[in-house]
Backbone bond lengths (Angstrom), bond angles and torsions (degrees), N, CA, C in turn:
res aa  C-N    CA-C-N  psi(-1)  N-CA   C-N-CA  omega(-1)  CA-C   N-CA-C  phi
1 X - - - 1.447 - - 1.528 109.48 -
2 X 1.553 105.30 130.72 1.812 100.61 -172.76 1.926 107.44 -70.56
3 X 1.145 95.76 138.87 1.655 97.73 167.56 1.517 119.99 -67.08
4 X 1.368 111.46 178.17 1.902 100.37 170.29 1.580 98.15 -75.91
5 X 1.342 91.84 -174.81 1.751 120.11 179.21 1.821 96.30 -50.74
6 X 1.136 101.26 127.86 2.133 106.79 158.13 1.398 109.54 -90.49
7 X 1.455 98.14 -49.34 1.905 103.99 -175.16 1.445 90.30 93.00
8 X 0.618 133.36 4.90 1.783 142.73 159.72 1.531 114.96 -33.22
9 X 1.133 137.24 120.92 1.325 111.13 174.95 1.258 116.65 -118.22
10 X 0.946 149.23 116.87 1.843 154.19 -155.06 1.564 119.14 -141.22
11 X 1.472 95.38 124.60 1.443 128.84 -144.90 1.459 97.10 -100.24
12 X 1.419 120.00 101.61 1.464 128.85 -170.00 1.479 115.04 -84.45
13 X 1.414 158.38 110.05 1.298 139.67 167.19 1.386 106.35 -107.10
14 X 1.162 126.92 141.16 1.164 146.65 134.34 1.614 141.96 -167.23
15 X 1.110 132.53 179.45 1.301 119.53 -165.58 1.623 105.93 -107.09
16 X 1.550 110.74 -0.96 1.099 119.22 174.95 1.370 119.53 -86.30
17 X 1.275 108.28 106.11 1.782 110.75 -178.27 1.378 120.28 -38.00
18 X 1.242 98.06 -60.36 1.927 128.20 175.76 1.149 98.55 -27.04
19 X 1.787 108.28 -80.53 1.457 120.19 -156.51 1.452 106.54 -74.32
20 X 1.110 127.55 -25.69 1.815 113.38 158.89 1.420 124.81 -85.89
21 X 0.995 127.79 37.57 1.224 152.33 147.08 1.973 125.25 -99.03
22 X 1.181 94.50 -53.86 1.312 113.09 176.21 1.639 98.11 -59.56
23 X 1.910 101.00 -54.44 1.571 73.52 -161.37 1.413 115.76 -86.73
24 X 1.036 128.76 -16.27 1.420 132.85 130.43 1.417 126.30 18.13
25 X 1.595 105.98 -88.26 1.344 130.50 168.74 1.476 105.84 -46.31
26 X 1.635 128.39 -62.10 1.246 136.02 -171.90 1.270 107.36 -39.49
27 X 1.860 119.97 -54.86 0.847 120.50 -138.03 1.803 107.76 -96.81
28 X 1.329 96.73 -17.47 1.309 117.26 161.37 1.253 126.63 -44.82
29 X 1.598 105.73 -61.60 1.338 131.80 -172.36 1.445 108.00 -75.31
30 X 1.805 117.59 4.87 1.631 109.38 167.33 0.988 99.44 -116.71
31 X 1.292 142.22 12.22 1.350 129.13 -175.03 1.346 117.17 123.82
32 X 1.847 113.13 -36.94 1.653 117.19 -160.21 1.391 105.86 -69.29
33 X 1.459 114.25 -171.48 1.497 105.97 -173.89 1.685 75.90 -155.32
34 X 1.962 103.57 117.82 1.366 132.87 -150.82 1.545 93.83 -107.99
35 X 1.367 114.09 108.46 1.493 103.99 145.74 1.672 128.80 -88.78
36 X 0.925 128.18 142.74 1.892 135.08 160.81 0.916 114.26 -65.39
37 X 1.231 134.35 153.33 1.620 150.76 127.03 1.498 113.83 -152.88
38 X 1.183 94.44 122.32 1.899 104.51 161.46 1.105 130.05 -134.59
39 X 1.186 107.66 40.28 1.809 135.21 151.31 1.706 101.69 -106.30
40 X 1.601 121.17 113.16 0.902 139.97 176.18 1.945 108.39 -56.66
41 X 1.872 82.02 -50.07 1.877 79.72 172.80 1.666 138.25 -47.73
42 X 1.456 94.28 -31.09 1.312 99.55 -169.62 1.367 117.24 -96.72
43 X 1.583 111.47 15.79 1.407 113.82 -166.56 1.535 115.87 -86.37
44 X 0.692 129.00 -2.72 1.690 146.36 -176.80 1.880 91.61 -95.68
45 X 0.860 95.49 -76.92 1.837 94.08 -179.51 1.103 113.79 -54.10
46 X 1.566 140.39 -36.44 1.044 145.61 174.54 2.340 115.04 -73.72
47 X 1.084 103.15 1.40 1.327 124.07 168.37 1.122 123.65 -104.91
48 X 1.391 106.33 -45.73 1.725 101.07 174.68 1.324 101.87 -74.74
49 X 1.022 129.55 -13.75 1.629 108.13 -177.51 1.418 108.14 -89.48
50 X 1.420 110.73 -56.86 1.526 106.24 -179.85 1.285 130.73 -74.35
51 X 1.356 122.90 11.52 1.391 142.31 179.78 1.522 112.72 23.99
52 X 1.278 102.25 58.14 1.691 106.33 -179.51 1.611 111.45 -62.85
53 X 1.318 116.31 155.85 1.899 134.93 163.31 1.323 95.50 -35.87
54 X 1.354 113.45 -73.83 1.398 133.90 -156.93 1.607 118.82 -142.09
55 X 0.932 103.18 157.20 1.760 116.47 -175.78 1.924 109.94 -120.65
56 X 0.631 111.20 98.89 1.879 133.52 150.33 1.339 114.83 -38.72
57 X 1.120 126.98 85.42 1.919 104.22 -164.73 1.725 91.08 -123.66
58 X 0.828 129.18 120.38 2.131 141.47 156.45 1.606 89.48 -55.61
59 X 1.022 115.59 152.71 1.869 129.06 -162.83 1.745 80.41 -118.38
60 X 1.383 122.12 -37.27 1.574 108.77 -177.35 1.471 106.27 -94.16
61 X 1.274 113.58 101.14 1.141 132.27 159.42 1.177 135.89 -100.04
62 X 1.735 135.57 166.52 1.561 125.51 -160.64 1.553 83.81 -122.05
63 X 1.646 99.92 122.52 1.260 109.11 177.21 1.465 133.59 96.69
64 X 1.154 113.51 -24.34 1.618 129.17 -176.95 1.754 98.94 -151.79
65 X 0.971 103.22 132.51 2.086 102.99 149.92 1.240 116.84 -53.33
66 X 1.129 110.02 140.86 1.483 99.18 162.93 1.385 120.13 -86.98
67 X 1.301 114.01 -1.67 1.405 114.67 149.48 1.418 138.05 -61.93
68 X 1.426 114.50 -29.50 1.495 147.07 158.93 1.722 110.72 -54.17
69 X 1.597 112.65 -46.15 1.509 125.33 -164.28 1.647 75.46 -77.76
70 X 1.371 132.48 -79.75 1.375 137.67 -158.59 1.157 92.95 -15.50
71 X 2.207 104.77 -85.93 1.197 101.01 -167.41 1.388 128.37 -23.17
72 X 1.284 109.53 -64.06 1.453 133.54 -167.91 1.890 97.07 -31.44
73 X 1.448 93.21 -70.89 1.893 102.71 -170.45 1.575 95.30 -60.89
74 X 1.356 152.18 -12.99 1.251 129.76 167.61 1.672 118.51 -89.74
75 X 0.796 92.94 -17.92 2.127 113.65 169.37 1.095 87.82 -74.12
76 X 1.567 164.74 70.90 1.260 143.86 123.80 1.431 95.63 -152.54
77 X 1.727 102.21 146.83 1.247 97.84 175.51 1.379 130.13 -100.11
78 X 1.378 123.37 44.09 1.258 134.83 -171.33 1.612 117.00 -124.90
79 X 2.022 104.65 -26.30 0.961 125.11 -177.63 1.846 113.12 -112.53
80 X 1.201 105.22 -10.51 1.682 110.86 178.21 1.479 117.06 -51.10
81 X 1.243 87.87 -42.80 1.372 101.73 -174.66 1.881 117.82 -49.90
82 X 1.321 117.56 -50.55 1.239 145.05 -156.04 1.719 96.36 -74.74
83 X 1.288 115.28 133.60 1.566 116.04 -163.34 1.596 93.53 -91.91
84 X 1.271 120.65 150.92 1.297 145.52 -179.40 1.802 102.23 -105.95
85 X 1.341 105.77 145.29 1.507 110.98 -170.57 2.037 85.22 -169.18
86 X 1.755 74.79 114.70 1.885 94.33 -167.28 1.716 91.93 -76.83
87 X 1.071 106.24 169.21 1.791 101.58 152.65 1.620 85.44 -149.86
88 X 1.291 111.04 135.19 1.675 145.70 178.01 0.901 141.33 -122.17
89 X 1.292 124.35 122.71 1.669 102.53 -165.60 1.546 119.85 -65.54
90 X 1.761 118.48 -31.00 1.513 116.86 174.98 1.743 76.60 -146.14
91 X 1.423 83.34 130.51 1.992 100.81 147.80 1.260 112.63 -73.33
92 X 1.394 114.58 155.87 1.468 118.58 -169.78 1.688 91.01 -147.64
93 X 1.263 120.40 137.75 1.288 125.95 -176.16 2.031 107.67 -56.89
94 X 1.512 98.28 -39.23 1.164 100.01 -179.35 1.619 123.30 -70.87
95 X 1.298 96.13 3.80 2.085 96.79 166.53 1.780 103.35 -82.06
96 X 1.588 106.34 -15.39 1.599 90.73 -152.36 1.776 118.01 -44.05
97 X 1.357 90.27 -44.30 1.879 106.69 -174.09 1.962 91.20 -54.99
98 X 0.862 102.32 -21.45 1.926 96.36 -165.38 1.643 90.16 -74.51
99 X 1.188 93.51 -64.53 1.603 109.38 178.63 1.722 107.29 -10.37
100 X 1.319 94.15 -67.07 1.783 115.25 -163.98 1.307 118.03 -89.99
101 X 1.531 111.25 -15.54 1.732 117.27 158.90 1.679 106.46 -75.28
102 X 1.443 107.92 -27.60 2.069 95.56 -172.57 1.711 98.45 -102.52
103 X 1.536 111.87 8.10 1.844 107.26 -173.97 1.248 103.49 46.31
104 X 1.220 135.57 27.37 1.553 124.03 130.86 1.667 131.77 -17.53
105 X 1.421 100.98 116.03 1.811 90.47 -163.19 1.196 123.67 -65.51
106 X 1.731 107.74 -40.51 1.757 131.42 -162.97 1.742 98.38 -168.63
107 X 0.918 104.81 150.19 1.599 133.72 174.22 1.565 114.25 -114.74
108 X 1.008 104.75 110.22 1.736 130.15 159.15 1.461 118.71 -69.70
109 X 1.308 134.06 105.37 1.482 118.03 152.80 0.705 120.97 -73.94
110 X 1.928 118.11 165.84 1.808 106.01 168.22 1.555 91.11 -111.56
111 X 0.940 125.66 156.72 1.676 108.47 10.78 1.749 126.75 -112.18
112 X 1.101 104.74 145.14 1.416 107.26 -153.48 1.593 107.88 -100.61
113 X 1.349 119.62 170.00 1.710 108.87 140.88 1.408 111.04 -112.04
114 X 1.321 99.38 165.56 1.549 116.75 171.64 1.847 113.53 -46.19
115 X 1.093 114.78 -49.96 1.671 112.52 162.30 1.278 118.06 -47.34
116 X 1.286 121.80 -57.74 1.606 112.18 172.12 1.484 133.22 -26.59
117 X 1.735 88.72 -51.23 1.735 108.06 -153.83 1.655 75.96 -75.50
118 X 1.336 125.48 -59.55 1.684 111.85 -167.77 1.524 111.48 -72.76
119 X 1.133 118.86 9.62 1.611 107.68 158.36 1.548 107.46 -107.14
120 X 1.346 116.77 -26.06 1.179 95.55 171.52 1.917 130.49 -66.20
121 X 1.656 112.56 -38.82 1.119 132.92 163.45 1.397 105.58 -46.99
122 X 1.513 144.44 -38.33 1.059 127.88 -161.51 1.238 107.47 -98.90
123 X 1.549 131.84 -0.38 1.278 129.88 162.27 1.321 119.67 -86.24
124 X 1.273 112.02 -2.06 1.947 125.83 163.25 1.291 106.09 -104.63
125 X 0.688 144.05 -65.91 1.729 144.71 -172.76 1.161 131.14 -106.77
C-alpha cells in the first residue's frame, strides 16, 4: 500500500530503460518524487541541480562505472553529502574496498521487489 507524499527526492541512474521506469513508478506510488538519468555523464550535473535525498546508481553502466560516477558525486562538495545506494546484479566480496573508496551507502541486488527498494530507502532518509 503506497504511503502519503515524503517530498523525498531520489536520483535514479541507470542505463536500463526498464528499470528506470519501474523504479520510477514504485517510487512515485509511495510518495517519493523520482528523477531519471541514463547518461552516466551527466550525473554529477544532474545532482547538483536537483539536490536529491538520495541517489540509486546500477554499478553496470554504459560508458563510465558506476563506481567512477560514485567517486565522481563524492569528489564535490555540493554532492558528498547525498547517500549513494548501488543496485548490482551480484555483490562480490571483492567490491568491498570499492564500496568504501566511493562511500557507497548500501548495495541492492537484483533482483529485487519494489518493497525492498522502499524499505531499504527509508532506513537512510
Amino acid at each position: 500500500m503506497p504511503n502519503p507524499v515524503t517530498n523525498k527526492k531520489i536520483l535514479i541512474v541507470s542505463a536500463d530503460k526498464t528499470l528506470l521506469e519501474d523504479l520510477k513508478s514504485c517510487l512515485s506510488q509511495h510518495g517519493y518524487d523520482p528523477v531519471t538519468v541514463n547518461n552516466p555523464e551527466i550525473v554529477l550535473k544532474k545532482a547538483a541541480t536537483e539536490k536529491p535525498d538520495l541517489i540509486l546508481l546500477e554499478i553496470s553502466l554504459t560508458g563510465k562505472s558506476g563506481f567512477q560516477v560514485a567517486h565522481d558525486l563524492k569528489s564535490e562538495q555540493v554532492t558528498d553529502p547525498i547517500p549513494v545506494v548501488a543496485i548490482m546484479d551480484q555483490y562480490k566480496q571483492e567490491y568491498s574496498l570499492l564500496f568504501k573508496m566511493c562511500d557507497i551507502t548500501k548495495c541492492i541486488e537484483k533482483p529485487f521487489t519494489p518493497e525492498q527498494i522502499v524499505s531499504e530507502i527509508k532506513t537512510i532518509v
